[in-house]
N, C-alpha and C positions, 0 to 999 in steps of 0.2 A: 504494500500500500504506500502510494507516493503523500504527500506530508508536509505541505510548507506552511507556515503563517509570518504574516507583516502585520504592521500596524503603524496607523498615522491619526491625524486630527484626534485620536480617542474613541476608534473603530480598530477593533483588532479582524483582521482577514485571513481565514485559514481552509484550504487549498489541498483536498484531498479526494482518493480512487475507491472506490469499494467494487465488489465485482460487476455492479451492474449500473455504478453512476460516477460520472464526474461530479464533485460538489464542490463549491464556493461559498463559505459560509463566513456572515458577517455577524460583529455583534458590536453593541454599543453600552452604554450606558442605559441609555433607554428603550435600546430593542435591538430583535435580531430577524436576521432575513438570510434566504439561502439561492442559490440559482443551481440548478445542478443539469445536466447532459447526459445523454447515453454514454456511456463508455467509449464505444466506437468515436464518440467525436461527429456525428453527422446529425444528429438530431435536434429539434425544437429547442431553447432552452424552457427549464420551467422555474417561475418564480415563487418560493413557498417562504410564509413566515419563518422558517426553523425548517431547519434540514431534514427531520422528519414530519414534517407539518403536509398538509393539504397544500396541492396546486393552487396557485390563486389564480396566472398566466403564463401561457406560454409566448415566446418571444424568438424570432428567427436572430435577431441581430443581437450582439453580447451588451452595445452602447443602452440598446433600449429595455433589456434588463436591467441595467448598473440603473438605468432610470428609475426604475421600477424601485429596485431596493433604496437607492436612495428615498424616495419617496416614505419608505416605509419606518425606514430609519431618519428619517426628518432631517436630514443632510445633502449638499450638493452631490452630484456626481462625480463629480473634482477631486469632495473628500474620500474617496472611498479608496482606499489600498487594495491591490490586485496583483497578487504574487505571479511570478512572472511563468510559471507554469500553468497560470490559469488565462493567460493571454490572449490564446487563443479557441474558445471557448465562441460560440457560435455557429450560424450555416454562412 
């Protein structure tokens, strides 16, 4: 299992595989939000409160995800740290 996390503005980003998802998992002070992919790398992304949480939407592009979570976590898109193995993370 791959395994990174960054952190900036006071949003910790942590950047891991399980067998059957990519996941990118934010948290804050005030909330947490997740985006996760196929494994494969070819699919929708999906944006859930919490990494285990219910889909809220799905999102082809990674920009309009990070959208998404920001929103959720009440911060710019800007703010959000994105370990560099989750870069590319979209279709």
């Amino acid at each position: 299992m791959t395994d990174h996390e960054t952190a900036d503005h006071g949003i910790t980003a942590r950047y891991y595989e399980t067998d059957d998802e990519r996941v990118l998992e934010f948290e804050s002070d005030r909330s947490t939000a997740a985006v996760a992919q196929n494994v494969e790398g070819y699919a929708m992304l999906k944006v859930r409160p919490s990494a285990d949480g219910d889909e809220l939407e799905r999102y082809y592009g990674f920009d309009m995800a990070l959208d998404h979570v920001a929103e959720l976590l009440g911060v710019s898109p800007h703010d959000l740290p994105v370990p560099e193995d989750a870069e590319d993370m979209g279709m």
